[in-house]
C-alpha positions as a LaTeX table, in Angstrom:
\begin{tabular}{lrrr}
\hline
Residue & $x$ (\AA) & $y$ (\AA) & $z$ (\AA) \\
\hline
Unk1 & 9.18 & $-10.82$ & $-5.67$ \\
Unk2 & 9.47 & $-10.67$ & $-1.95$ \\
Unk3 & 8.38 & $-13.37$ & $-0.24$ \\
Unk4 & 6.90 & $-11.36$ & 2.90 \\
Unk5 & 5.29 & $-9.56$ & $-0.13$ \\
Unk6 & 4.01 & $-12.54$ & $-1.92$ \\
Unk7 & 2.49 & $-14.00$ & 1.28 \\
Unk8 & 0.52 & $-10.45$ & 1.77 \\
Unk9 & $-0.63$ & $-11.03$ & $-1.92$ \\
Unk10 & $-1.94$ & $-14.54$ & $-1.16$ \\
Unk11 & $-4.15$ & $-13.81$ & 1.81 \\
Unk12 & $-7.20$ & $-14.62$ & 1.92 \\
Unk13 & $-8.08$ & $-10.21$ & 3.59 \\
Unk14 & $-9.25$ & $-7.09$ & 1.68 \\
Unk15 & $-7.59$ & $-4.87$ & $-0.85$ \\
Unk16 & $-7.35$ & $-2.74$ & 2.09 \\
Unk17 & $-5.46$ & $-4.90$ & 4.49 \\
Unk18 & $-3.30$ & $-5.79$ & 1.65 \\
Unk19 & $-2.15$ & $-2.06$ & 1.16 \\
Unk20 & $-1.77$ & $-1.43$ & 4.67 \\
Unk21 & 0.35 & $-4.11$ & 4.97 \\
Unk22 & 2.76 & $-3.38$ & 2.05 \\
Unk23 & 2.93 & 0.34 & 3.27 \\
Unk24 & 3.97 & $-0.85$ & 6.55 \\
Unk25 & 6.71 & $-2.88$ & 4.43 \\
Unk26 & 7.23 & 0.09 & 2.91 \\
Unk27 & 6.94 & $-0.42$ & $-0.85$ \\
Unk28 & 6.03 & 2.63 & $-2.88$ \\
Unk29 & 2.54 & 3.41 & $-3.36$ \\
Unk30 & 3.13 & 2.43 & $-7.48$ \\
Unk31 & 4.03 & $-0.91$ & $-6.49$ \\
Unk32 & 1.14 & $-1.25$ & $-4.66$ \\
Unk33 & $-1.17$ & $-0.33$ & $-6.87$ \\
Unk34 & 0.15 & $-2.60$ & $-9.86$ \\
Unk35 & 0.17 & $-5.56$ & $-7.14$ \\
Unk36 & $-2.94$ & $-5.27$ & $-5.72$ \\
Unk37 & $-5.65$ & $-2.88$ & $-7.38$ \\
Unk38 & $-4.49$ & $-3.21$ & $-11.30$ \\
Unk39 & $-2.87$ & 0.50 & $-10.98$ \\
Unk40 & $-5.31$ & 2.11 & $-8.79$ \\
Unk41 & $-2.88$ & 4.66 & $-7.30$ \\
Unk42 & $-5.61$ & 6.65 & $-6.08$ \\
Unk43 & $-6.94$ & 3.81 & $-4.11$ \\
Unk44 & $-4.07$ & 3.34 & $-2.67$ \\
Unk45 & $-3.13$ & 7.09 & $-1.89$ \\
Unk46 & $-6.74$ & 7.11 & $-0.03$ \\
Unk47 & $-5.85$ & 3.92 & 2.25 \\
Unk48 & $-2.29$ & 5.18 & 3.38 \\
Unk49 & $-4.26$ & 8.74 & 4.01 \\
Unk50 & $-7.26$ & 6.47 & 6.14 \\
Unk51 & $-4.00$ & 4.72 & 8.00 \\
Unk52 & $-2.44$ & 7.49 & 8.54 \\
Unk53 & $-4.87$ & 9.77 & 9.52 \\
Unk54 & $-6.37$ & 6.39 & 12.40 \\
Unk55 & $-2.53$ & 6.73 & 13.97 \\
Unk56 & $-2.03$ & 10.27 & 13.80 \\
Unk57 & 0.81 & 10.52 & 11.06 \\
Unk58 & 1.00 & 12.86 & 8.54 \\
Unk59 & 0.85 & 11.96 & 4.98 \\
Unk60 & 4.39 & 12.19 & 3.24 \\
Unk61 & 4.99 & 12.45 & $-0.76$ \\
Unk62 & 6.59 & 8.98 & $-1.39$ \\
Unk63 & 6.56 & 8.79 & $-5.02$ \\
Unk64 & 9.31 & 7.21 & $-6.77$ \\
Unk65 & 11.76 & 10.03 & $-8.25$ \\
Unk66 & 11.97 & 10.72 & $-11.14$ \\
\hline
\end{tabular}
């Protein structure tokens, strides 16, 4: 694992900080939901919309292919 990554994991912030973080790193929303809400890809789908949505970005299909 990434360190950068790894030091996101460790912190001490919310689930939601977490994500935002990793986004910005730009990890797939999969990955980010096995690392930090057990699989919760809908948790994580609703934090990138939030972020998104707070700077004005549109919302892209990032899934992994197939």
């Amino acid at each position: 694992m990434n360190e950068q990554v790894r030091n996101i994991l460790e912190q001490s912030t919310t689930k939601t900080s977490k994500i935002e973080q990793l986004l910005r790193l730009g990890l797939m929303r999969r990955e980010i939901a096995d690392l930090v809400t057990r699989g919760n890809y809908g948790f994580v789908y609703n934090v990138e919309k939030k972020m998104l949505e707070r700077e004005g970005g549109v919302l892209l299909n990032r899934a992994a292919p197939p």
